[in-house]
C-alpha positions as CSV (number, residue, x, y, z in Angstrom):
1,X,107.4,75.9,88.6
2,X,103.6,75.6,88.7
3,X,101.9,75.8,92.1
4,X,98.0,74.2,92.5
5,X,96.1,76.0,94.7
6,X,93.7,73.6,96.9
7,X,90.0,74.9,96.5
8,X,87.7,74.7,100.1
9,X,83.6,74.7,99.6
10,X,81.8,77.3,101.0
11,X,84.7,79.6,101.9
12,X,85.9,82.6,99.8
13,X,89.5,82.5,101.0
14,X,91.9,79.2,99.5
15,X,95.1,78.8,100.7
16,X,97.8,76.7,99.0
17,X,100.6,74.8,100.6
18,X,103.3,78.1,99.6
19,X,101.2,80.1,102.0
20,X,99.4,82.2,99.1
21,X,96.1,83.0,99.6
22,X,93.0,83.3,96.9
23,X,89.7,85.6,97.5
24,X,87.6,83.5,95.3
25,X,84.9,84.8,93.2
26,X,81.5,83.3,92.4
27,X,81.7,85.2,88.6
28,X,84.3,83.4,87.6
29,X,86.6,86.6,87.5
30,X,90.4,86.5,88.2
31,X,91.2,85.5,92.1
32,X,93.1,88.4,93.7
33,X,96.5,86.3,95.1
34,X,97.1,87.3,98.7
35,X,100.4,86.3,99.7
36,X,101.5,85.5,103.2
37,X,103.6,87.8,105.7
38,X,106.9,85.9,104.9
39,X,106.4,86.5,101.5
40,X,105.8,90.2,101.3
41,X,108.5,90.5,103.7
42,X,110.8,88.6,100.8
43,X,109.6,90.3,98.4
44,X,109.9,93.9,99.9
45,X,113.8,93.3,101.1
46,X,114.5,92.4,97.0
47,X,112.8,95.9,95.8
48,X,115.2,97.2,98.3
49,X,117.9,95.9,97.0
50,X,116.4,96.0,92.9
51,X,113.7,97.1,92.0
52,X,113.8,96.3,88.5
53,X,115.2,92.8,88.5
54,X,116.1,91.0,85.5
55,X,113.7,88.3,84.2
56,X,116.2,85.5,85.8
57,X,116.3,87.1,89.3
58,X,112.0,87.4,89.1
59,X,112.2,83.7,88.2
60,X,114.7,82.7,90.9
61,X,112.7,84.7,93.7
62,X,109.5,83.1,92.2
63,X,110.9,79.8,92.6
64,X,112.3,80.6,96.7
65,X,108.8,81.6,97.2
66,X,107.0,79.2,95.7
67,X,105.1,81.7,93.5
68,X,104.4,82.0,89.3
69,X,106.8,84.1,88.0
70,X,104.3,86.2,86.5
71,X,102.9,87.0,90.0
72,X,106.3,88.4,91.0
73,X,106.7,90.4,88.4
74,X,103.3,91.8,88.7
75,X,103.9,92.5,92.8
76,X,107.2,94.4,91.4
77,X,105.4,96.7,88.7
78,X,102.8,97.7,91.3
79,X,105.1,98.4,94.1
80,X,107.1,100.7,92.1
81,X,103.7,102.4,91.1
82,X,103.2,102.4,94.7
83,X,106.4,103.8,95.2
84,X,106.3,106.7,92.7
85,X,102.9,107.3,93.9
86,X,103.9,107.2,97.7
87,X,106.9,109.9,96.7
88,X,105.2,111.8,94.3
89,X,107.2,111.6,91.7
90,X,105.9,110.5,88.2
91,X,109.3,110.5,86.5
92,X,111.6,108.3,88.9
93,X,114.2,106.9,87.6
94,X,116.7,106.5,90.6
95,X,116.3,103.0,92.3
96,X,114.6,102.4,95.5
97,X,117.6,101.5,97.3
98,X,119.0,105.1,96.9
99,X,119.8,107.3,99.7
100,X,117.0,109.3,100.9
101,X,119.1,112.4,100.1
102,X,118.7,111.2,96.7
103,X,115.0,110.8,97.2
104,X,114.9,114.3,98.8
105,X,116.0,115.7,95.7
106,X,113.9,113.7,93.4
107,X,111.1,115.0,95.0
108,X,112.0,118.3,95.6
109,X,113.0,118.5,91.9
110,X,109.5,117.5,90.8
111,X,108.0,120.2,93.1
112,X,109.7,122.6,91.4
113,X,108.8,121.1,88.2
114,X,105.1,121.8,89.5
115,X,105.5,124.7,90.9
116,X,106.8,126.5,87.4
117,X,103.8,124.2,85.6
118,X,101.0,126.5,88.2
119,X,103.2,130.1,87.3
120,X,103.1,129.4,83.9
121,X,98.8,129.1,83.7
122,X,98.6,132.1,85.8
């Protein structure tokens, strides 16, 4: 499903009927896609639930939200950067919607991991 995004003169911001959003550039560069409040809000409550979802459940969500599928799966790789980065854990593997006992441990595991890393240069 393709979405055309309707182009305004003289202001940097588009917005399309889905709600999306476009900070335009006067280079030519890529647009930076700024989706609305309903969609993050979507999109958030899936990573919950998955946050690896298969290339049919990014197409289906894509389609509900009247997005490119390639935007979707773009939002989903950088909120799970986002999320490694928020719990400091470079090697997650559990999935988001784990317990935060789970979580607890992740991170306290790679704290220790870092912890023997700094006694070990010493």
């Amino acid at each position: 499903m393709s979405q055309k995004l309707k182009k305004s003169a003289g202001s940097p911001l588009k917005q399309s009927s889905g709600g999306v959003e476009l900070d335009g550039s006067s280079n030519g560069s890529r647009s930076r896609i700024r989706f609305s409040q309903e969609q993050l809000e979507q999109l958030e409550n899936h990573f919950r639930e998955e946050n690896y979802p298969s290339k049919d459940r990014r197409t289906e969500i894509a389609e509900t939200l009247q997005l490119a599928p390639d935007k979707v799966y773009s939002w989903f790789n950088n909120r799970r950067v986002k999320f490694r980065r928020d719990e400091g854990d470079t090697n997650f593997t559990a999935s988001a919607s784990g317990s935060s006992d789970e979580k607890k441990k992740v991170s306290r595991k790679s704290e220790k991991s870092q912890d023997r890393r700094r006694t070990k240069r010493v």
